[in-house]
Every structure is written in structure tokens, then in C-alpha cells.
VOGU-3710 file (C-alpha; in Angstrom, 3 decimals, decimal comma):
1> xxxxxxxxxx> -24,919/-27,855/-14,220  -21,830/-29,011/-12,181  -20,858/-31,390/-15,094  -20,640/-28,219/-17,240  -19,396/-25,684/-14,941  -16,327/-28,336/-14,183  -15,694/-28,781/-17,633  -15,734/-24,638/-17,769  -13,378/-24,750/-15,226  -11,089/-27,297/-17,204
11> xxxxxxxxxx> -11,043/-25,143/-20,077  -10,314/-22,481/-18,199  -7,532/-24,171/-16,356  -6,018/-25,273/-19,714  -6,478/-21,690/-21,762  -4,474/-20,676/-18,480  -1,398/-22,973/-18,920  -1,590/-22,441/-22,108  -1,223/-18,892/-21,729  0,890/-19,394/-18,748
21> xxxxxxxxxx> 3,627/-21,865/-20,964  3,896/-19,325/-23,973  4,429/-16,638/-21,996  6,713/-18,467/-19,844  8,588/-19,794/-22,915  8,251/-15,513/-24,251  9,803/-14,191/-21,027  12,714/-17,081/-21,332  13,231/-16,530/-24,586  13,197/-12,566/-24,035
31> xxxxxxxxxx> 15,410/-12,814/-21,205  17,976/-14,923/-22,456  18,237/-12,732/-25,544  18,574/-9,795/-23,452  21,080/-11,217/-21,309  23,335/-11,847/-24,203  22,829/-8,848/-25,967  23,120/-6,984/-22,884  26,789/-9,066/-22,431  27,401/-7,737/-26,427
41> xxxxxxxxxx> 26,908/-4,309/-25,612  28,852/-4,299/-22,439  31,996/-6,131/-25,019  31,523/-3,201/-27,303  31,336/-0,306/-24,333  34,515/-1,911/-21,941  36,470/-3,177/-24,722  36,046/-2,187/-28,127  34,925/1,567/-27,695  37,835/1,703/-24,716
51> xxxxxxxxxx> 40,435/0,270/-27,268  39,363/2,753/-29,910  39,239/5,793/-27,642  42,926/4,470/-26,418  44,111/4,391/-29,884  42,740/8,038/-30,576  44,429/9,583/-27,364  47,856/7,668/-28,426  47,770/8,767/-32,162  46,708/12,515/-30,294
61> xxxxxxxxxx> 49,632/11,991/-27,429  52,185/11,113/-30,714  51,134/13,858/-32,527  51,609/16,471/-30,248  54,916/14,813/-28,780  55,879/15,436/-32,942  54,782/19,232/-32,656  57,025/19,690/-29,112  59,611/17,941/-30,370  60,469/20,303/-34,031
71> xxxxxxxxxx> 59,537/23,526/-31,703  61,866/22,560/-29,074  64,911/21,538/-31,444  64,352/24,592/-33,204  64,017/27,108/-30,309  65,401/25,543/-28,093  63,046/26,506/-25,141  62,842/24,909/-21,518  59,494/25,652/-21,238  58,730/23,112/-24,432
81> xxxxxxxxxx> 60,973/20,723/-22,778  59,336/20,851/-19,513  55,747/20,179/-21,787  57,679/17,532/-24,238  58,255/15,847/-20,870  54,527/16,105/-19,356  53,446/14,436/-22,996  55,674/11,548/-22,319  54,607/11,063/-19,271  50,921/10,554/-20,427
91> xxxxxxxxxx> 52,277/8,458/-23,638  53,788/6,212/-20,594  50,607/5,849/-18,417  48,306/4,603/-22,305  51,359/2,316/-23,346  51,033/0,596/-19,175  47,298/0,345/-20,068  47,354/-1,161/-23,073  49,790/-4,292/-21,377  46,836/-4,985/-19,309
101> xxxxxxxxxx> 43,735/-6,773/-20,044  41,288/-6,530/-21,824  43,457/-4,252/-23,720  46,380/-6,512/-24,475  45,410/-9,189/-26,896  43,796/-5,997/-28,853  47,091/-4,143/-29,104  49,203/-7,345/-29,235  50,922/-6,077/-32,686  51,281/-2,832/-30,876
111> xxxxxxxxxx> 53,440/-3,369/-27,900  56,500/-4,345/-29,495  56,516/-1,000/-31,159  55,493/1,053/-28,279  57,944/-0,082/-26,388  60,377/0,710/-29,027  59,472/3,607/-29,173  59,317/4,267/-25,010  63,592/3,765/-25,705  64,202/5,561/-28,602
121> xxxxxxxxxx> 62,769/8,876/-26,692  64,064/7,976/-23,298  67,746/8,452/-25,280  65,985/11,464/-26,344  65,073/13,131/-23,525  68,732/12,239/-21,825  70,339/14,212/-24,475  68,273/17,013/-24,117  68,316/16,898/-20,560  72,205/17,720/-21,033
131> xxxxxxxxxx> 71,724/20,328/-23,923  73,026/17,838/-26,060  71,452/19,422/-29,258  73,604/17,814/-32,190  73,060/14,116/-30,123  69,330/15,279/-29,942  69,237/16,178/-33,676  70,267/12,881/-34,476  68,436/10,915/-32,220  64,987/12,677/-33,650
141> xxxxxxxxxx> 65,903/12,206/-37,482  67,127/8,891/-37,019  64,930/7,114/-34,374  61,755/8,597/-32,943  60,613/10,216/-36,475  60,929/6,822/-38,057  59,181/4,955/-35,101  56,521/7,904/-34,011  55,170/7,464/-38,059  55,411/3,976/-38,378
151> xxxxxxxxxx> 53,084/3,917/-34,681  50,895/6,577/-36,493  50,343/4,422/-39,562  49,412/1,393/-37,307  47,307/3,501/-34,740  45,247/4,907/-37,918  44,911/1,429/-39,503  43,599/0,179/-36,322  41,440/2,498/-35,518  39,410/2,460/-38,527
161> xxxxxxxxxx> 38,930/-1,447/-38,185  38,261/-0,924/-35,161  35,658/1,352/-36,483  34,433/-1,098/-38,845  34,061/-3,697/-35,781  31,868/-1,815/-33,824  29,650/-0,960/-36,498  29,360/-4,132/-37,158  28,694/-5,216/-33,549  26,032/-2,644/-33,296
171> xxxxxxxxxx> 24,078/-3,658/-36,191  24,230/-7,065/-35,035  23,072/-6,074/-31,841  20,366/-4,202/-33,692  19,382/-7,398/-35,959  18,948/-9,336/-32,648  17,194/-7,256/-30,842  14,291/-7,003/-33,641  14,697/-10,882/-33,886  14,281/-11,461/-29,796
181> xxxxxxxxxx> 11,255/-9,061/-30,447  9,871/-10,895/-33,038  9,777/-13,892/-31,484  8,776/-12,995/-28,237  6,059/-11,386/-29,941  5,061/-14,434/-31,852  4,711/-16,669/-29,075  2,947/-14,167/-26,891  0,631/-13,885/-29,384  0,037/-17,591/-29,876
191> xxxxxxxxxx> -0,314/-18,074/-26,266  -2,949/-15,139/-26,551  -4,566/-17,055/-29,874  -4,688/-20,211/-28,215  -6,074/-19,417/-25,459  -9,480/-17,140/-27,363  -11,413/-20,120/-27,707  -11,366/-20,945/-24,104  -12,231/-17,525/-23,253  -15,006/-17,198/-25,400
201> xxxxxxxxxx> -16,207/-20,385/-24,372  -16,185/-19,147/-20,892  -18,019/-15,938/-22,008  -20,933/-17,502/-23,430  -21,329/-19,622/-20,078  -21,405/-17,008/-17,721  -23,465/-14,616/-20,110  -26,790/-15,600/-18,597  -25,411/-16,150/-15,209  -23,796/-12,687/-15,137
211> xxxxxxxxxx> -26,471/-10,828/-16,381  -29,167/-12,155/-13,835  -27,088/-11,251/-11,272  -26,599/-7,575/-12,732  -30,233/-7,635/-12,359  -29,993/-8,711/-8,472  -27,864/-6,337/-8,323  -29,513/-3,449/-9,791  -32,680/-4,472/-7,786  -31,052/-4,384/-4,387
221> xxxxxxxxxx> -29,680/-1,079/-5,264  -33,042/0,420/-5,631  -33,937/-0,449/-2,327  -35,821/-4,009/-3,740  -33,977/-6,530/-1,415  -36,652/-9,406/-1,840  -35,270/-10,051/-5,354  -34,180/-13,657/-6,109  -32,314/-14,514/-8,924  -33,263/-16,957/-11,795
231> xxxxxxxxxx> -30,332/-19,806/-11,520  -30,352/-23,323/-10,230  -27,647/-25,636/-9,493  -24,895/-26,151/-7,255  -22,487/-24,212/-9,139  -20,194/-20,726/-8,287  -22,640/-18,881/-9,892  -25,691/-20,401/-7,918  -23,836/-19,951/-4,658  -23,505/-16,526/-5,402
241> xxxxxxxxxx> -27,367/-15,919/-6,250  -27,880/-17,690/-2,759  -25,323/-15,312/-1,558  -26,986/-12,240/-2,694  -30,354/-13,609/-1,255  -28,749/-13,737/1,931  -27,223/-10,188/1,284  -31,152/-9,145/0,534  -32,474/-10,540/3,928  -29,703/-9,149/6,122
251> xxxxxxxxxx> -30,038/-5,471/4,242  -33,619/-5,894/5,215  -32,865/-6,343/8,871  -30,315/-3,295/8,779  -32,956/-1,350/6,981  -35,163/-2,219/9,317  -32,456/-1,454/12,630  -31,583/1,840/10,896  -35,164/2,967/10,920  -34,805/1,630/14,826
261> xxxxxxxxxx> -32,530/3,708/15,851  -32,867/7,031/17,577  -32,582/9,964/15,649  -31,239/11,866/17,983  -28,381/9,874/19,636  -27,629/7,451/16,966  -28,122/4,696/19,351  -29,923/1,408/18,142  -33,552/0,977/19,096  -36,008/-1,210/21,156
271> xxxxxxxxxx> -35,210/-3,913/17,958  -32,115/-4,019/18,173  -31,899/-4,118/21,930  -34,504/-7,110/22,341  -32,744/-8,973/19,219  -29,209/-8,848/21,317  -30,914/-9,548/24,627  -32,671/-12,619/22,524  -29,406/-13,645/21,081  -27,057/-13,999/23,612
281> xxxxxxxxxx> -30,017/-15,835/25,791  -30,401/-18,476/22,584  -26,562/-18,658/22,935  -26,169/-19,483/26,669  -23,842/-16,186/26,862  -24,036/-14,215/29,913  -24,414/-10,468/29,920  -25,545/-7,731/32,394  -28,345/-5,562/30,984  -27,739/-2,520/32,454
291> xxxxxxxxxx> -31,244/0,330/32,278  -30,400/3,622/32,566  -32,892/6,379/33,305  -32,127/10,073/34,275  -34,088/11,553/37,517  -35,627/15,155/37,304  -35,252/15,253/33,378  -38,855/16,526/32,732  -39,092/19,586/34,849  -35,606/20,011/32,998
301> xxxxxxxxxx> -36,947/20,223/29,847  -39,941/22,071/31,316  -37,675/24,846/32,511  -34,619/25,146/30,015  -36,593/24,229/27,099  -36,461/20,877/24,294  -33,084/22,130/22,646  -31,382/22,049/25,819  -33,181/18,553/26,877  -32,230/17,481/23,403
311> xxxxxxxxxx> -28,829/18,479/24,186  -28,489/16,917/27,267  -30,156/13,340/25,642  -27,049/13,316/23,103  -24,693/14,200/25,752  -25,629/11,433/27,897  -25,435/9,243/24,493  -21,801/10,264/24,191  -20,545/9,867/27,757  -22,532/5,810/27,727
321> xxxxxxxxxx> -20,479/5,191/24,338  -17,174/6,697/26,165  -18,149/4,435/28,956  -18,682/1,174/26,907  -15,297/2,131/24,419  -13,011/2,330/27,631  -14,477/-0,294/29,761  -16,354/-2,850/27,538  -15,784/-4,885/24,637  -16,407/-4,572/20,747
331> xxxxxxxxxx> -19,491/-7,302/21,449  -21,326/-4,641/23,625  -24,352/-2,447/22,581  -25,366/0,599/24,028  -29,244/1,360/23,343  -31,206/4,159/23,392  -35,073/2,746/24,088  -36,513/6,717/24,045  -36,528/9,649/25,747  -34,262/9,835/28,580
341> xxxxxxxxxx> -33,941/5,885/29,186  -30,881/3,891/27,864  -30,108/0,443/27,666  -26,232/-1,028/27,650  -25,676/-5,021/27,229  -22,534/-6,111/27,816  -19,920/-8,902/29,690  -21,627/-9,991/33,354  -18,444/-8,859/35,022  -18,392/-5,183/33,421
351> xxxxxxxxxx> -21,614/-3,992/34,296  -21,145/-3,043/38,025  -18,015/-1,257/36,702  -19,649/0,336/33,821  -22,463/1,846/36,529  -19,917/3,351/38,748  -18,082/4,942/35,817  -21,385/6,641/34,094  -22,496/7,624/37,353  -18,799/9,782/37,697
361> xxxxxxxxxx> -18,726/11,005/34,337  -22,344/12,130/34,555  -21,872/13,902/37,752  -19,153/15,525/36,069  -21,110/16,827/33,338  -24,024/17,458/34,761  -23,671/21,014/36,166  -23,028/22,366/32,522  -26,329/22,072/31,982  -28,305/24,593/34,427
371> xxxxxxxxxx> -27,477/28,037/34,904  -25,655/29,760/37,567  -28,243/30,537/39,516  -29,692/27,107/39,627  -26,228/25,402/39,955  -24,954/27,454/42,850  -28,176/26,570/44,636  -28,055/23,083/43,850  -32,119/23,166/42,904  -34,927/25,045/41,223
381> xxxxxxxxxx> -38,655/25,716/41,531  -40,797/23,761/39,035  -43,860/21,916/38,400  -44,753/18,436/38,790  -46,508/16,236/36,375  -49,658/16,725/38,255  -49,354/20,416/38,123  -47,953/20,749/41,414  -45,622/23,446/41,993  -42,539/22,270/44,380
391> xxxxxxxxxx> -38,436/22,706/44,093  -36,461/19,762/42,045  -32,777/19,189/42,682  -30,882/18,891/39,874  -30,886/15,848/37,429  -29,530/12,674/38,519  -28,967/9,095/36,813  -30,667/6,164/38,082  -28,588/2,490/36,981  -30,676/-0,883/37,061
401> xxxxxxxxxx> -28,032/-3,745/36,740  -30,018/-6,725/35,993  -26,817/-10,250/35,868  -28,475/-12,683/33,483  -27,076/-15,561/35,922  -29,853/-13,640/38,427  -32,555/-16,304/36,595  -32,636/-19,640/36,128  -33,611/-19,306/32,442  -33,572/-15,837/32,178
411> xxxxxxxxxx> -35,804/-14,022/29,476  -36,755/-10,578/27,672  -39,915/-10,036/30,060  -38,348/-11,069/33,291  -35,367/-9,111/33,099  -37,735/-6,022/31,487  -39,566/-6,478/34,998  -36,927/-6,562/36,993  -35,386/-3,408/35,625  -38,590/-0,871/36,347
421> xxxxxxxxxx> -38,595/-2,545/39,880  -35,272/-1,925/40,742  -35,470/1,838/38,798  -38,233/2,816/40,581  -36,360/1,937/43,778  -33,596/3,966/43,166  -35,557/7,159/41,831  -36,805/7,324/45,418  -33,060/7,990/46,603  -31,098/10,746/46,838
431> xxxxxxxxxx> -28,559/11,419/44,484  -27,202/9,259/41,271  -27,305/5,211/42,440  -27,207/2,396/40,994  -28,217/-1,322/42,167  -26,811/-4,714/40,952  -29,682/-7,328/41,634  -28,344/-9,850/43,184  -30,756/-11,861/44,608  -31,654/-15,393/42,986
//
């Protein structure tokens, strides 16, 4: 089984590469196309769309300087003369753009005649700055007519190859865009061909593997967590039917500490309690095992009712877990054996601590629970569990702190013992106590 699963996992590595190299070779090829069609476009946007706009707005500029200039040597107004003026200002700022790159070498037949032109209507505009109108005549009929068509001519010619350029540039940019498609289609979809064997291979060795652990699945999810799947070997798929063995046992064992613990509090049971107390002994890890047990809590019950006792069990739940989440550590356990007895393991050095702390918060709570009559004066009349009637102060909390290092080699029974000798010690004394045995 090893022999085969590592030859499955060589074809597997190789449909990968496989896979892996075509695509890689795809996303080279795809990228490299795009980078140089993307460089194409950006030619076409900056340069050759620029240039043609530029040659539009100077064959627009010319033709309306050729409108101003018949209106204004006909009527002779300022007002054209001031506008004839503003459209040779903006004829100047296009014919300084198209000297600069990337402009230039596309108008390079241009310039000479712009520029031409630029002097023919700067002689212009001096004449008709000084109402020269005959000099002005002349000027217009004899140089900037001539020169304004002949730039008109060559604007239009230009423009329309230009037009013809950038058609042509976008259906090339068209034709290699389908192309980079095409081909980064093809070799995706050889890597993709390629590599089917393998996978199907791969299929039809985990088939039976798969579906008897669908079954271990389905089985544990019913609540059937002895179920052990067919595979042997020392391959993945063996591991994981030893895995979900081992996921079987340990949902057993939280089954089994969920049906432990108290309904009422939450708290784990006399299982889980005696496993911890077992494990860190096994592990040499010392603890104190504190025992909890509230004084009076019968004649409570007796008197207030089993809602309010209940009340006062889950209360007393609450303030141990505040106790242990402020003071302890996330290796603790709080315990809840039954009734109105608790059990908290945790570090040696916290337990003393922990005592003192319940024994404040409970004395802080504890008057909520009896009425005003009974709390103002500090007792009530009740009877005993022989039947004896007598007055009960209110409830109190009783702590047994049993150190593991107290024993030699400590164990479940000896520190059990020790924790109803030292609670019936301090059940005899007045008030909430607690006692740390310290003796060897």
C-alpha cells in the first residue's frame, strides 16, 4: 500500500507541474501580450489620437481665423479684431505644442508652414493694429489666404491618414488580442488535458478509501462512535481511519463527561473530577483540591423552597467560575460533585487565594437570598434533620484545601478523606472558614 500510495503521490506531483508549467507558460504568455498591447494602446491614446485631435482644433482655429478675418476687413469692427486676436493667440499655443514631442516628428512637414504662416499674420495684425486697411487688404489676399489654404489642404490630408492609422492600429490591437487569447487558451487547456489522467488516476485510488470513511463518518454522526473503518496500511488514508478511531473513543469519553455533568450548574461531574485528580497525580503535577460545601443549605431549601435552593446552587456555580477565571489558570476545573458540594482543582499556590476570594464574594451575595425579615435578624426558626425545631443563622461556605505535596504519594481516597475531615471541622465554626491542611 505505501508502494502505491507513493507512486499516487508521484503522479500527483507530476499532473501538478504539469499543470503548474502550462499555466505558468499561459500567464507569461498572457502577460507579455498584454503588456505590449497595453504599450499599443497607450501609442494610439498619447500620440496618435492627440495628433489627430491637434490637427482638428488647428484646421477649426484656421477656419475661424478665415471667417474673422473677411468680417473684420469688411466691417471693419474692433470687437472682431479684439476676437481675430484671441484666435491667434490659441493658433500660437497648438503651433508651440506641436514643436514638442511626441508631437514633432508627426507634424515634421508641418512646422515649416506653420511658422510661415505665424509671420505672414503677425504683419497682419500690425497693420490692422494701425487701421492700416489697404496694407491689411493686401497682406490677406496676398499672404495669409494663400498660406491659411495651403495649411488646410495639409491639415485635411493628414488627418484622414491619420485616420487610416489608427484604424489600423486598432484592428491590430484587436487581431492580437484574440491571438494572446487563443493561445493562452490553448495551453491552459493542455495543461488541464495533461494533467486528466493523473487525476483520474488519483480518483479511482481514493474511491474506496473515501467512501469507507464517509461511512465512519456517517456512523459517528449517528451517535455510533465504536465504528472502525475497513483500511489497512500505513498510508494517509489509514492514518486517517486511525484518526477517526481515536476521534470515536475521545467522543465517547465527552459523551460520557457530558452526561457527568450537573444539570443544573453546568459544572463537570464526579468523572470528570476523579479523571483530573487521577491525571495530574499520574503526571507528578501538583494541585490543591479545594471541597467546597455550603453550611445551613437544607433548612434553606426547607424554608424558601427548591427554586430558590436551585437558584442559590447556580449562583454559587457562577461566583466559583468568576473565582477560578480571575485567579486561576485555563488548566483549572471547577466541579460540581451534587447538591450543595463543589470541587475546584487547580495550581498548589492558588488555592489558599482562591478560598479567601469565594469566601468574600459569597458573603457578598449571600444576603440576596433571604428575606428582609430573616436578613435584618441575621437568623430564622427551622427544623433540623432530626425533626428538631431550633433557629439557623444564615448560610455559610465551608472551604477544605487539601495541597497534594500534603502526601507522600498522594491519591483519590486519601485526599477524599482528608477533605470530609477537615469539612466537618469547619461546619462546627462560626461563620464562612476555610482550612489549608498543612500538616505532613
Amino acid at each position: 500500500m505505501r508502494s502505491l500510495f507513493s507512486t499516487v503521490t508521484k503522479k500527483v506531483v507530476i499532473g501538478y507541474l504539469v499543470v503548474v508549467l502550462f499555466s505558468l507558460f499561459a500567464v507569461g504568455y498572457a502577460l507579455s501580450s498584454l503588456h505590449q498591447q497595453t504599450r499599443d494602446a497607450e501609442y494610439l491614446v498619447n500620440v496618435k489620437f492627440r495628433t489627430f485631435e491637434l490637427a482638428r482644433d488647428l484646421q477649426q482655429n484656421l477656419l475661424a481665423q478665415e471667417n474673422i478675418e473677411k468680417q473684420l476687413l469688411i466691417l471693419r469692427d474692433p470687437a472682431l479684431s479684439e476676437l481675430r486676436v484671441n484666435r491667434c493667440k490659441e493658433f500660437l499655443r497648438y503651433s508651440l505644442v506641436i514643436n514638442q514631442p511626441p508631437f514633432l516628428e508627426q507634424f515634421t512637414n508641418l512646422v515649416s508652414a506653420v511658422n510661415e504662416y505665424r509671420q505672414a499674420n503677425n504683419k497682419l495684425t500690425e497693420a490692422l493694429s494701425i487701421d492700416n486697411w489697404s496694407l491689411a487688404q493686401q497682406l490677406s489676399m496676398e499672404s495669409t489666404v494663400p498660406l491659411r489654404v495651403q495649411l488646410l489642404n495639409f491639415l485635411a490630408e493628414f488627418r484622414q491618414h491619420q485616420q487610416q492609422t489608427i484604424n489600423i492600429g486598432l484592428a491590430d490591437l484587436s487581431e492580437h488580442t484574440d491571438r494572446a487569447f487563443q493561445m493562452t487558451a490553448l495551453l491552459s487547456f493542455l495543461g488541464v488535458l495533461l494533467s486528466a489522467p493523473v487525476s483520474l488516476t488519483v480518483i479511482v485510488s481514493i474511491h474506496r478509501s473515501v467512501k469507507e470513511l464517509k461511512k465512519a463518518t456517517e456512523s459517528i454522526s449517528a451517535g455510533r462512535f465504536d465504528h472502525h473503518p475497513k483500511l489497512t496500511g500505513d498510508d494517509e488514508f489509514s492514518q486517517l481511519a486511525s484518526d477517526f478511531v481515536h476521534m470515536g473513543q475521545k467522543l465517547s469519553e465527552l459523551e460520557q463527561l457530558n452526561l457527568d455533568a450537573n444539570p443544573l450548574t453546568q459544572l463537570p461531574g464526579n468523572l470528570a473530577i476523579d479523571r483530573e485528580v487521577e491525571q495530574r497525580i499520574r503526571g507528578c503535577i501538583p494541585f490543591s483540591h479545594l471541597y467546597i460545601d455550603l453550611d445551613n443549605f437544607k433548612v434553606y431549601s426547607d424554608r424558601y423552597g427548591y427554586n430558590a435552593g436551585s437558584d442559590v446552587i447556580a449562583k454559587i456555580g457562577e461566583l466559583l467560575k468568576q473565582v477560578v477565571g480571575k485567579h486561576g489558570s485555563s488548566t483549572d476545573l471547577v466541579g460540581h460533585i451534587g447538591g450543595d458540594d463543589y470541587v475546584i482543582i487547580c495550581d498548589l499556590d492558588a488555592g489558599e487565594l482562591m478560598a479567601q476570594e469565594i469566601i468574600a464574594g459569597f458573603n457578598d451575595i449571600v444576603p440576596s437570598f433571604y428575606s428582609a425579615e430573616d436578613r435584618d435578624g441575621g437568623s430564622f426558626v427551622g427544623v433540623d434533620r432530626y425533626g428538631v425545631k431550633r433557629t439557623f443563622p444564615l448560610m455559610t461556605i465551608s472551604i477544605a484545601v487539601i495541597p497534594s505535596d500534603h502526601y507522600e504519594y498522594p491519591s483519590r481516597l486519601a485526599i477524599s478523606q482528608d477533605c470530609a475531615r477537615v469539612k466537618e471541622y469547619l461546619k462546627v465554626q462560626d461563620g464562612s472558614n476555610y482550612r489549608v491542611e498543612r500538616r505532613k
